[in-house]
SEVEXVEX-414719 format. One record per residue: residue number from 1; residue in three letters; z, y, x of N, C-alpha, C in turn. Coordinates in pm, whole numbers, always signed. Example, Ala and Ser with C-alpha at 12.3 -4.5 7.8 and 13.67 -1.06 7.14 Angstrom:
BEGIN
<node><resi>1</resi><resn>ALA</resn><n_zz>+780</n_zz><n_yy>-569</n_yy><n_xx>+1319</n_xx><ca_zz>+780</ca_zz><ca_yy>-450</ca_yy><ca_xx>+1230</ca_xx><c_zz>+780</c_zz><c_yy>-330</c_yy><c_xx>+1320</c_xx></node>
<node><resi>2</resi><resn>SER</resn><n_zz>+708</n_zz><n_yy>-225</n_yy><n_xx>+1285</n_xx><ca_zz>+714</ca_zz><ca_yy>-106</ca_yy><ca_xx>+1367</ca_xx><c_zz>+787</c_zz><c_yy>+3</c_yy><c_xx>+1290</c_xx></node>
//
This chain:
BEGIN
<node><resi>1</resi><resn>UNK</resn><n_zz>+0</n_zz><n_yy>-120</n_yy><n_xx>+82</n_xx><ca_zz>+0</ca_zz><ca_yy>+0</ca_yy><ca_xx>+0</ca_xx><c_zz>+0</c_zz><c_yy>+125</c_yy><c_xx>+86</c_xx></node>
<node><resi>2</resi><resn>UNK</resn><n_zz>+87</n_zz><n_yy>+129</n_yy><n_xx>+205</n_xx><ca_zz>+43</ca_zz><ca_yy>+231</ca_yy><ca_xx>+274</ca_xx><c_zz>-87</c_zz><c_yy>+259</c_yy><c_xx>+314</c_xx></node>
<node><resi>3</resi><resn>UNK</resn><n_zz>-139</n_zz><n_yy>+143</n_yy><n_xx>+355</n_xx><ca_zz>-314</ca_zz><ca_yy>+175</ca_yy><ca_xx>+400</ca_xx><c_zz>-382</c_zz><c_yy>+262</c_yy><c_xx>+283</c_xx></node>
<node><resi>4</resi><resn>UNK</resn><n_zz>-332</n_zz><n_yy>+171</n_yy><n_xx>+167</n_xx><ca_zz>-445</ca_zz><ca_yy>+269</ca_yy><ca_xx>+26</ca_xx><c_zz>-413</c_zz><c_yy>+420</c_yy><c_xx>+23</c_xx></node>
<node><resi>5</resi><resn>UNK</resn><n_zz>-255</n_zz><n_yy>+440</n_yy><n_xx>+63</n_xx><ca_zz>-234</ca_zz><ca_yy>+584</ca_yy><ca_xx>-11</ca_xx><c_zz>-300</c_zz><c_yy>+661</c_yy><c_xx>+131</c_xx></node>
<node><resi>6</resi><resn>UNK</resn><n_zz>-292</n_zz><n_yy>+654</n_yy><n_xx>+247</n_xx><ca_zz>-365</ca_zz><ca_yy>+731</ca_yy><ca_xx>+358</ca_xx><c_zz>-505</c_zz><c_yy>+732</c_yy><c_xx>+320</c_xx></node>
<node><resi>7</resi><resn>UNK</resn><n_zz>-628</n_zz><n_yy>+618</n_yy><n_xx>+271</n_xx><ca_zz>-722</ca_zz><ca_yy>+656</ca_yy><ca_xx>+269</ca_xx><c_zz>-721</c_zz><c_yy>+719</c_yy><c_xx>+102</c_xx></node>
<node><resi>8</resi><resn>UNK</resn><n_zz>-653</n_zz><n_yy>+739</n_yy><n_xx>+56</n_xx><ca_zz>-628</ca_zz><ca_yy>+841</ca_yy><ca_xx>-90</ca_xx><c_zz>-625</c_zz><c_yy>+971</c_yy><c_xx>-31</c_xx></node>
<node><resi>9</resi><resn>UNK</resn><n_zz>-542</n_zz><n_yy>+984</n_yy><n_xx>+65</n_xx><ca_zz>-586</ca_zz><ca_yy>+1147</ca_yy><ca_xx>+103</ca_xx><c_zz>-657</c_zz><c_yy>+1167</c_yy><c_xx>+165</c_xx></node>
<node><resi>10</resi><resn>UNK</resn><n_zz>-724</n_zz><n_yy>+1103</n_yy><n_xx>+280</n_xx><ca_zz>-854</ca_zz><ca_yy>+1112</ca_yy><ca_xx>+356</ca_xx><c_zz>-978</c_zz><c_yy>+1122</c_yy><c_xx>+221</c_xx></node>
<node><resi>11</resi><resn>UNK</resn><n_zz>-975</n_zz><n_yy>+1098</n_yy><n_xx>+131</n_xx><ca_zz>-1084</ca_zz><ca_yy>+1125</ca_yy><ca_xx>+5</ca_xx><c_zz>-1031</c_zz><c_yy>+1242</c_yy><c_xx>-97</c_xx></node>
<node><resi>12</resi><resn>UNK</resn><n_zz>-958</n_zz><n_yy>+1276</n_yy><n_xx>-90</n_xx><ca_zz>-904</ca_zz><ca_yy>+1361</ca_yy><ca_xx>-176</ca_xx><c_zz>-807</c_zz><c_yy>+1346</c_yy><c_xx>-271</c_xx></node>
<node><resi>13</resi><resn>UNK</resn><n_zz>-766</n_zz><n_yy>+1218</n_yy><n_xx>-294</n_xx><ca_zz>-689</ca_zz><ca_yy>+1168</ca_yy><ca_xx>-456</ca_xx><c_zz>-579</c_zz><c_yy>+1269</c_yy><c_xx>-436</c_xx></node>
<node><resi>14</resi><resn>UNK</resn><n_zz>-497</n_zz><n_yy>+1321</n_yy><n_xx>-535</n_xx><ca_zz>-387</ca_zz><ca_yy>+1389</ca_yy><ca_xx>-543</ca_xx><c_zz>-299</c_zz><c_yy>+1328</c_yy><c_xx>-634</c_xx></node>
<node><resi>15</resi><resn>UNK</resn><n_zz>-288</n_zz><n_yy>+1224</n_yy><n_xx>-698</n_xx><ca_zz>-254</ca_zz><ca_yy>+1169</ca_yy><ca_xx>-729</ca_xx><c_zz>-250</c_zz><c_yy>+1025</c_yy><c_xx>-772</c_xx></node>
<node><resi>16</resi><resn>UNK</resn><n_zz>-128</n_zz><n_yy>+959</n_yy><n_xx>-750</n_xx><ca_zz>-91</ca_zz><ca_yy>+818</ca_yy><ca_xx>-746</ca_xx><c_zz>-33</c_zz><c_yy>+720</c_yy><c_xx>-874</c_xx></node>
<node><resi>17</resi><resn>UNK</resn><n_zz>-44</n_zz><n_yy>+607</n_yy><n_xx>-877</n_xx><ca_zz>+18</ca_zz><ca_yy>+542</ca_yy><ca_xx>-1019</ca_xx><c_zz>+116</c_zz><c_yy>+415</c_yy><c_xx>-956</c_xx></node>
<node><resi>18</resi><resn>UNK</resn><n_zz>+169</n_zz><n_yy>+412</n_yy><n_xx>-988</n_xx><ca_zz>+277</ca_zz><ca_yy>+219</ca_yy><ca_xx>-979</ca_xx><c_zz>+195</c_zz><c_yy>+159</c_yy><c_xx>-1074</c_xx></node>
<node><resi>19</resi><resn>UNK</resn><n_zz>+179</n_zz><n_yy>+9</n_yy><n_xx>-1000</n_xx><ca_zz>+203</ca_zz><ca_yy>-86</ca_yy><ca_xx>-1109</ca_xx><c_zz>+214</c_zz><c_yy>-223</c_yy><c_xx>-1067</c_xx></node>
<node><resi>20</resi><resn>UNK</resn><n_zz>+283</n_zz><n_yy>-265</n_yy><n_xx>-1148</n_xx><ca_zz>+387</ca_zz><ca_yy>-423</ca_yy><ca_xx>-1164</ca_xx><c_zz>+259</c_zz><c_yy>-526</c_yy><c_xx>-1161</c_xx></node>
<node><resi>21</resi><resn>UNK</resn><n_zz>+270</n_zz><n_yy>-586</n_yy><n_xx>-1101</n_xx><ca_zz>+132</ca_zz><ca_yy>-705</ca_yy><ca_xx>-1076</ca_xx><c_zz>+192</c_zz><c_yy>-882</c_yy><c_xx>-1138</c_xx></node>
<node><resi>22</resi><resn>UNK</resn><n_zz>+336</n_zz><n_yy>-888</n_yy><n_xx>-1093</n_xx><ca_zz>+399</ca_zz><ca_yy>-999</ca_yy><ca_xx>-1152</ca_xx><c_zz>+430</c_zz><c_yy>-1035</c_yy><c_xx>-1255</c_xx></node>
<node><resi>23</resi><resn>UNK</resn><n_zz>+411</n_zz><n_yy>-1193</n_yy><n_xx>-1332</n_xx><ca_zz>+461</ca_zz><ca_yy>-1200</ca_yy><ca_xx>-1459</ca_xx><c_zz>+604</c_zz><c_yy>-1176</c_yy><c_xx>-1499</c_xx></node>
<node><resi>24</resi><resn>UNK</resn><n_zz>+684</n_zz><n_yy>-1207</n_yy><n_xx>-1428</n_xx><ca_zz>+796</ca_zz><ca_yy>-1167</ca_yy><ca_xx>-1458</ca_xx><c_zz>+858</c_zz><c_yy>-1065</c_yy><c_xx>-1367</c_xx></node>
<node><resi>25</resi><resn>UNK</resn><n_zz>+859</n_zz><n_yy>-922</n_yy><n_xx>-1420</n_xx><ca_zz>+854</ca_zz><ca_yy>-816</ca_yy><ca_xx>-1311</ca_xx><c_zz>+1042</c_zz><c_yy>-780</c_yy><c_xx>-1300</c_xx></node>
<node><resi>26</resi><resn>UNK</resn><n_zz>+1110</n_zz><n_yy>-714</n_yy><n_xx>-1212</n_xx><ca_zz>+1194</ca_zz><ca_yy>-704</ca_yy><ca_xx>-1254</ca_xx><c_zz>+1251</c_zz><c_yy>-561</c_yy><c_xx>-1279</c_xx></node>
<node><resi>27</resi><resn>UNK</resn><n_zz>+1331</n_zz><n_yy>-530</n_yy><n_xx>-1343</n_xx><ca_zz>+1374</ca_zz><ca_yy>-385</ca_yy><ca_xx>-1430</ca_xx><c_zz>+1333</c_zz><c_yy>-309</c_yy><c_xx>-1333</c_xx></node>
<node><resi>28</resi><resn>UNK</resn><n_zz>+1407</n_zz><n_yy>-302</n_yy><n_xx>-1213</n_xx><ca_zz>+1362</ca_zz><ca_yy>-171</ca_yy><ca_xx>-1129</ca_xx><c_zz>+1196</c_zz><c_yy>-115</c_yy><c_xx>-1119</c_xx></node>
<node><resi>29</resi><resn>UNK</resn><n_zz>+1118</n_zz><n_yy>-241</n_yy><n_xx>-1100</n_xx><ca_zz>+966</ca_zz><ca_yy>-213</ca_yy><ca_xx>-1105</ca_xx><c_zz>+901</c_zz><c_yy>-195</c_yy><c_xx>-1200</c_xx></node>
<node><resi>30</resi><resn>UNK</resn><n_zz>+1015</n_zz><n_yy>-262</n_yy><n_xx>-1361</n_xx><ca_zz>+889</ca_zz><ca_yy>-244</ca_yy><ca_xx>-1470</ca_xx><c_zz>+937</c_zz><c_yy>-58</c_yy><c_xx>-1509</c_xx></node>
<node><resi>31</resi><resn>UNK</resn><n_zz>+1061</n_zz><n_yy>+19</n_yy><n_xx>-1474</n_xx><ca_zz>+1062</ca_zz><ca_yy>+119</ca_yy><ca_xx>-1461</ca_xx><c_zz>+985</c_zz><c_yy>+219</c_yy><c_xx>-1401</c_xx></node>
<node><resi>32</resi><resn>UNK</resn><n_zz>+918</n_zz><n_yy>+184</n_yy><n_xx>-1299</n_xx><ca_zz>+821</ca_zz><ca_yy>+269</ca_yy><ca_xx>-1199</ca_xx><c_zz>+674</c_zz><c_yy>+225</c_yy><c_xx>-1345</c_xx></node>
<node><resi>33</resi><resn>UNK</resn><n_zz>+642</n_zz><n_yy>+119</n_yy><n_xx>-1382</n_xx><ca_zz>+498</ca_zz><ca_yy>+106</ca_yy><ca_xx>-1433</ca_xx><c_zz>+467</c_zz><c_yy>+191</c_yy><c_xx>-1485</c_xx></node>
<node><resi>34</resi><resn>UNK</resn><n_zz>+349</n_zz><n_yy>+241</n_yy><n_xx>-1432</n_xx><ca_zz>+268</ca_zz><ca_yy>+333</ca_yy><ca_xx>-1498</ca_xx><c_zz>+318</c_zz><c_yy>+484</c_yy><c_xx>-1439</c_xx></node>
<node><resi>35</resi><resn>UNK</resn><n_zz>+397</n_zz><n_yy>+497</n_yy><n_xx>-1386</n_xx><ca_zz>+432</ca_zz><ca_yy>+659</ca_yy><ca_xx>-1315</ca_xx><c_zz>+328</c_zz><c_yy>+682</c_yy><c_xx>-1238</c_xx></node>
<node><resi>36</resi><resn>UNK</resn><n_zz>+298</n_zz><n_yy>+830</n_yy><n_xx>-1285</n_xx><ca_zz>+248</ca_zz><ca_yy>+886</ca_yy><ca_xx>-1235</ca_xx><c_zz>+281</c_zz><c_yy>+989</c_yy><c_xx>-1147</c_xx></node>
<node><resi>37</resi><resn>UNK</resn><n_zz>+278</n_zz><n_yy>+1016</n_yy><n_xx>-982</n_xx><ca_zz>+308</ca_zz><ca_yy>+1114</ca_yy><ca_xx>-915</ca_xx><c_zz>+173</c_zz><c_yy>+1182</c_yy><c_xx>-812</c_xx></node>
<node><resi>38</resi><resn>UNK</resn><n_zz>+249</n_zz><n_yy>+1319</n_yy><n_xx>-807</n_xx><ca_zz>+170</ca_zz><ca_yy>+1348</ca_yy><ca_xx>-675</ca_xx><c_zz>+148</c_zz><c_yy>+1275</c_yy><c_xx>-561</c_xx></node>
<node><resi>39</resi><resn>UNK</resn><n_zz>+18</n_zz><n_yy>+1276</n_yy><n_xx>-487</n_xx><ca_zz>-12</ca_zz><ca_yy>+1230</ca_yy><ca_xx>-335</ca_xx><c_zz>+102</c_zz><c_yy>+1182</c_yy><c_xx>-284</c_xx></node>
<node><resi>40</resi><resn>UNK</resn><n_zz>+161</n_zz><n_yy>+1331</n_yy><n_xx>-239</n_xx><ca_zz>+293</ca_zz><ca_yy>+1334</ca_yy><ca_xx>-152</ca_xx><c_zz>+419</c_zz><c_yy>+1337</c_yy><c_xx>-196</c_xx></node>
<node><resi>41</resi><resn>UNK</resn><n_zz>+426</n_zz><n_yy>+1267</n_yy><n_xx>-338</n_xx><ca_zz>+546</ca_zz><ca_yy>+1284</ca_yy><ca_xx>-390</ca_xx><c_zz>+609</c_zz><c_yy>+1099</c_yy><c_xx>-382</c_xx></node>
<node><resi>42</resi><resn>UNK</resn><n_zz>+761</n_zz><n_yy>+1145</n_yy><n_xx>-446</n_xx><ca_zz>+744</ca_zz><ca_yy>+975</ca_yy><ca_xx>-412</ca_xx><c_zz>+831</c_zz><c_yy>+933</c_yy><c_xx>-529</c_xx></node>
<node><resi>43</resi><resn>UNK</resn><n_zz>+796</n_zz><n_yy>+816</n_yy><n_xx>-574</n_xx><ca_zz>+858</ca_zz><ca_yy>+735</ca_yy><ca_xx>-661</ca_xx><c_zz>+998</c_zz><c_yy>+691</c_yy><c_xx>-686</c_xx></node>
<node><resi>44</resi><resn>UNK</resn><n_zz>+1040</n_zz><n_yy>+680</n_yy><n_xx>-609</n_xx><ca_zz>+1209</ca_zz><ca_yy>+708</ca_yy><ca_xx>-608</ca_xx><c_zz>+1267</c_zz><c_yy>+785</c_yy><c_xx>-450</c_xx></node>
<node><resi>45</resi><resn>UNK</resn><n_zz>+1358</n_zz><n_yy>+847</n_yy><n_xx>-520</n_xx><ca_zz>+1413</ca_zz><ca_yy>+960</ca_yy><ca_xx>-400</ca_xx><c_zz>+1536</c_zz><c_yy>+849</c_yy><c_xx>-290</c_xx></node>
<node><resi>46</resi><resn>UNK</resn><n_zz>+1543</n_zz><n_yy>+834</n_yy><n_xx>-162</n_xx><ca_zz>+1636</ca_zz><ca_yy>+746</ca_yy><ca_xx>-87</ca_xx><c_zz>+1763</c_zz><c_yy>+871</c_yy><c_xx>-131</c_xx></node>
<node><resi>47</resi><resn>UNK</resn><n_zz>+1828</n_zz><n_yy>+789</n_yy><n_xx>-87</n_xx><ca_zz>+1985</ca_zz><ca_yy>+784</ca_yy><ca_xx>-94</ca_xx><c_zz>+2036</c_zz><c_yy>+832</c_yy><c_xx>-221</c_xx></node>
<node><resi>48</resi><resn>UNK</resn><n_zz>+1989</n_zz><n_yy>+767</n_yy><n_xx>-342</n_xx><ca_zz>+2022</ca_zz><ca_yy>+776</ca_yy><ca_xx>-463</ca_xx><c_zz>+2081</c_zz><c_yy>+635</c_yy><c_xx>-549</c_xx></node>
<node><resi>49</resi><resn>UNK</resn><n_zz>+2123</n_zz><n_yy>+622</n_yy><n_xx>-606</n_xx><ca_zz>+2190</ca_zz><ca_yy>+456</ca_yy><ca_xx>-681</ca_xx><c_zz>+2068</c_zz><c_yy>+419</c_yy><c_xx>-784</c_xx></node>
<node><resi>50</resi><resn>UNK</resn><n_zz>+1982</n_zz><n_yy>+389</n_yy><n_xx>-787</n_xx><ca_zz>+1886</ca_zz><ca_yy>+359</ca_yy><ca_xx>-915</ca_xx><c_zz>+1936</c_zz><c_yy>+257</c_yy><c_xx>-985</c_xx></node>
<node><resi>51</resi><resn>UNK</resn><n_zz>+1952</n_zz><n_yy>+299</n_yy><n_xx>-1110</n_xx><ca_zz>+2001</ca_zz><ca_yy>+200</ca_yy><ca_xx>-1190</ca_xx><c_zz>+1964</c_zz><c_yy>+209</c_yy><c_xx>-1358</c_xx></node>
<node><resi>52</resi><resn>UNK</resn><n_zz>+1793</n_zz><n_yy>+172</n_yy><n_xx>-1346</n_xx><ca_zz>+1742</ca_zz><ca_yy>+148</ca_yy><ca_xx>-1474</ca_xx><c_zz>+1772</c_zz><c_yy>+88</c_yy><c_xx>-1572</c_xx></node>
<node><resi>53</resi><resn>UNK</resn><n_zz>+1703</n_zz><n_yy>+130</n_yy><n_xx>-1692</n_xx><ca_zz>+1708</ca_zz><ca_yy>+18</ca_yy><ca_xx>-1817</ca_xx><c_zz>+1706</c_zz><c_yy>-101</c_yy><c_xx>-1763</c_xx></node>
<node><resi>54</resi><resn>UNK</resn><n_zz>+1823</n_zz><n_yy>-182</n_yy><n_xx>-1832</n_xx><ca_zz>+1781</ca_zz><ca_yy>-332</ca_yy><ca_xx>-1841</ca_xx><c_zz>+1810</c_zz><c_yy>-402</c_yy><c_xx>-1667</c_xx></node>
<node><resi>55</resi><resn>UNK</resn><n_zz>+1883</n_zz><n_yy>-277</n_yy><n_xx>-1609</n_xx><ca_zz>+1934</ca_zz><ca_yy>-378</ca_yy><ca_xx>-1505</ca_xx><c_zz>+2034</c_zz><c_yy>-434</c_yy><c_xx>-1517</c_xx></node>
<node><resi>56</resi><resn>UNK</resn><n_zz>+2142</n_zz><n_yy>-465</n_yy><n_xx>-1424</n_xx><ca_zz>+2212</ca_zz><ca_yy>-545</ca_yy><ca_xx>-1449</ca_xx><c_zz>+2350</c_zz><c_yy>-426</c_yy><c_xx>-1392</c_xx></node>
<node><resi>57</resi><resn>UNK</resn><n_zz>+2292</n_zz><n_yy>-387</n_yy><n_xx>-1245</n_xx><ca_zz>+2381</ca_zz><ca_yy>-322</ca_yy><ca_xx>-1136</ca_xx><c_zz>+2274</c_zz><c_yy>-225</c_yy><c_xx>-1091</c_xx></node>
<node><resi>58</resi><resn>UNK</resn><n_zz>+2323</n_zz><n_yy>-179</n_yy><n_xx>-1002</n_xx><ca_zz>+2239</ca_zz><ca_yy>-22</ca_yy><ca_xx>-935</ca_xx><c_zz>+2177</c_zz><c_yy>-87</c_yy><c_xx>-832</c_xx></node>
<node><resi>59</resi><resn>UNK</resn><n_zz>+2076</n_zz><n_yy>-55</n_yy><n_xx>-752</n_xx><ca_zz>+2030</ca_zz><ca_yy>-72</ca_yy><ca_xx>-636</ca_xx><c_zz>+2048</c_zz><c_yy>+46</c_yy><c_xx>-538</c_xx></node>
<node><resi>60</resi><resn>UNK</resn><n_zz>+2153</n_zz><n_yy>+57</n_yy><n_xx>-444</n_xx><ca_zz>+2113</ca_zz><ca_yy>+198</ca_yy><ca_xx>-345</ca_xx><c_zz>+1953</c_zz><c_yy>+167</c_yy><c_xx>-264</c_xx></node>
<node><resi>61</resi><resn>UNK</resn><n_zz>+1920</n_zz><n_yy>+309</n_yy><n_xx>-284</n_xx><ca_zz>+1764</ca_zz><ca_yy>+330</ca_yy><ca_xx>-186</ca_xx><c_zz>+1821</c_zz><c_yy>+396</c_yy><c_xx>-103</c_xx></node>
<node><resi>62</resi><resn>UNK</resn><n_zz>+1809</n_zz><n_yy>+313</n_yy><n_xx>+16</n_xx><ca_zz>+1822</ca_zz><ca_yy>+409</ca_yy><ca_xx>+115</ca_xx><c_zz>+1690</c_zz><c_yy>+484</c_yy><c_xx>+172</c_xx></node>
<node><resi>63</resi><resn>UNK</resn><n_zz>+1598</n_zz><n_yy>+497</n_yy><n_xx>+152</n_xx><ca_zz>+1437</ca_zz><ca_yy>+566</ca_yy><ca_xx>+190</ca_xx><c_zz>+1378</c_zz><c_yy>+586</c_yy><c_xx>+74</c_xx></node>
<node><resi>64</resi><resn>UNK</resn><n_zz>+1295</n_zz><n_yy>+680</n_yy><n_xx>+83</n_xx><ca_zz>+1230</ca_zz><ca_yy>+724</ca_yy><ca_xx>-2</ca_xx><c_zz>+1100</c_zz><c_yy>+591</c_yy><c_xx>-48</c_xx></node>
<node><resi>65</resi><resn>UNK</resn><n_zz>+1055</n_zz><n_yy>+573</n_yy><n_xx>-143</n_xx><ca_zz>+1000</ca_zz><ca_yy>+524</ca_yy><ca_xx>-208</ca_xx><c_zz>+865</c_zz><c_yy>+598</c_yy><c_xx>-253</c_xx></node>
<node><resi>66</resi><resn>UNK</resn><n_zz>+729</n_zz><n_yy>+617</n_yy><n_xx>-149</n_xx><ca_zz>+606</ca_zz><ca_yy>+686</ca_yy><ca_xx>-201</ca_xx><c_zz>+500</c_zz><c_yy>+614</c_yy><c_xx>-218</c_xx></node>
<node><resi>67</resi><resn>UNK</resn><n_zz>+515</n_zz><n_yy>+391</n_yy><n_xx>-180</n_xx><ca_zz>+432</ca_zz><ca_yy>+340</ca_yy><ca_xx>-250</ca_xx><c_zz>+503</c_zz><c_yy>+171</c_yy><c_xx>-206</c_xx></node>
<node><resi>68</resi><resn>UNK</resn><n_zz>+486</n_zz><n_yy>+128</n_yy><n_xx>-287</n_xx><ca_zz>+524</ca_zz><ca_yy>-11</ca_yy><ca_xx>-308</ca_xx><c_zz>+512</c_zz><c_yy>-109</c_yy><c_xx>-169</c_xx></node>
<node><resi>69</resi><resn>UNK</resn><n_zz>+614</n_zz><n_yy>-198</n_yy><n_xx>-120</n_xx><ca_zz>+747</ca_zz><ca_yy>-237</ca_yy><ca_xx>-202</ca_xx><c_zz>+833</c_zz><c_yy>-189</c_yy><c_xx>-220</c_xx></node>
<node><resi>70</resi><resn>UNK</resn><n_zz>+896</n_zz><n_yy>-196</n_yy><n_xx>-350</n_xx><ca_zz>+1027</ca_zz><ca_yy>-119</ca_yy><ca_xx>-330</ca_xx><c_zz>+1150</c_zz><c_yy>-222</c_yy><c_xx>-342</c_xx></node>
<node><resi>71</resi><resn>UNK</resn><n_zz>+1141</n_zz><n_yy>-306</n_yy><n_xx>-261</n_xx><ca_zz>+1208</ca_zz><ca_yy>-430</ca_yy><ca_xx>-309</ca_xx><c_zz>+1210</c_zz><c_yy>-596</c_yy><c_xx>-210</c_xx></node>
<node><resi>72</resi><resn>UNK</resn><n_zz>+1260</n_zz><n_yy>-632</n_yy><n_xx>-130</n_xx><ca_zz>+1238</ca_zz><ca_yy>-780</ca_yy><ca_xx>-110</ca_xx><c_zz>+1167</c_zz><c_yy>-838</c_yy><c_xx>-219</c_xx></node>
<node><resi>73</resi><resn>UNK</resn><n_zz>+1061</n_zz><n_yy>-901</n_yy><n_xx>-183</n_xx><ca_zz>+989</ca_zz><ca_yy>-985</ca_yy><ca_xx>-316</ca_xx><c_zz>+892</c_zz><c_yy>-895</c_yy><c_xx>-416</c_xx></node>
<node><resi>74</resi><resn>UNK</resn><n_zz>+938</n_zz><n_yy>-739</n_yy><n_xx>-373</n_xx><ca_zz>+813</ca_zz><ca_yy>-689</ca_yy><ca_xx>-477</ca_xx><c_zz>+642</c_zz><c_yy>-724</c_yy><c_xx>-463</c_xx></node>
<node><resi>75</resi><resn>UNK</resn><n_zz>+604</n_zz><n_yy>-696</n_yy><n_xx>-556</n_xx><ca_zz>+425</ca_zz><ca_yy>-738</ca_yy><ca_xx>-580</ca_xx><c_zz>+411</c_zz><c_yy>-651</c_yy><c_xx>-669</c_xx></node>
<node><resi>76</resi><resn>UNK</resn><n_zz>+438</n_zz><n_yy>-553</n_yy><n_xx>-615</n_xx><ca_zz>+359</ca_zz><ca_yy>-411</ca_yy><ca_xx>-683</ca_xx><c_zz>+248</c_zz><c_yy>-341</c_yy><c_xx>-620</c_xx></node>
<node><resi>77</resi><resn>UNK</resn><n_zz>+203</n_zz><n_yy>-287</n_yy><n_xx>-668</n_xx><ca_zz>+68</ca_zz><ca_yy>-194</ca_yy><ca_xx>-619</ca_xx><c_zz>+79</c_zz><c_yy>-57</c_yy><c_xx>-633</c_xx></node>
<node><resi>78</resi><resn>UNK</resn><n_zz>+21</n_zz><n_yy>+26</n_yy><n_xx>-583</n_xx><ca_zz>-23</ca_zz><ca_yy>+154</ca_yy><ca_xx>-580</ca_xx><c_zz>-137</c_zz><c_yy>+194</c_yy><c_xx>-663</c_xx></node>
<node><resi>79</resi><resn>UNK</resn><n_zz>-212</n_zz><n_yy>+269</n_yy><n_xx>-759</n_xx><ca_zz>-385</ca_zz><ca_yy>+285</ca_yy><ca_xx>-692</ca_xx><c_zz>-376</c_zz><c_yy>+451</c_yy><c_xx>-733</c_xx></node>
<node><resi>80</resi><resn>UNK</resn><n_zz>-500</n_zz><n_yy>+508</n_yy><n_xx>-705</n_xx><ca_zz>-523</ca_zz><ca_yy>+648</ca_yy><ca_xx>-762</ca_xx><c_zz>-544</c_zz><c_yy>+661</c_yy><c_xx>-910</c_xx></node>
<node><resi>81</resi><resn>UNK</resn><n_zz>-469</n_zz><n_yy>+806</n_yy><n_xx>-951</n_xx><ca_zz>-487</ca_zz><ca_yy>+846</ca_yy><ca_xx>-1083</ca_xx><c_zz>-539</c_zz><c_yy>+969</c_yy><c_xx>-1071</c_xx></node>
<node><resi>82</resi><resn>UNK</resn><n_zz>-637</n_zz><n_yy>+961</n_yy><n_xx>-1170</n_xx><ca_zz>-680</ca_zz><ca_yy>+1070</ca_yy><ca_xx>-1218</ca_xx><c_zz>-684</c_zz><c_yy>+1145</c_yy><c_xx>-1364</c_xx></node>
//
């Protein structure tokens, strides 16, 4: 995912989407589906407790989060939105 979002700005994209690729996704990622952010913005802020719908417990991020994984085991994707 890093490779995609660098050649996203080498073309121009200014903006980015999440999305959940697994059948059984879990809360933290099916929360990101479908967000939409800026280029350079990022999907979850580090050193915050995320603790979505339908989790169980919080996850601390320690790093910022501007394209997938966000997670041991994630199978999420990035692509451009327009």
């Amino acid at each position: 995912a890093g490779v995609a979002l660098f050649v996203y700005r080498l073309v121009g994209v200014t903006k980015k989407r999440w999305h959940t690729m697994g059948a059984e996704t879990c809360p933290y990622c099916q929360s990101l589906s479908g967000k939409v952010v800026g280029i350079d913005e990022v999907f979850v802020s580090g050193g915050t407790d995320w603790h979505p719908e339908g989790a169980e417990e919080s996850m601390h991020v320690s790093r910022d989060f501007g394209h997938a994984p966000a997670h041991g085991g994630c199978d999420c994707m990035i692509s451009a939105a327009f």
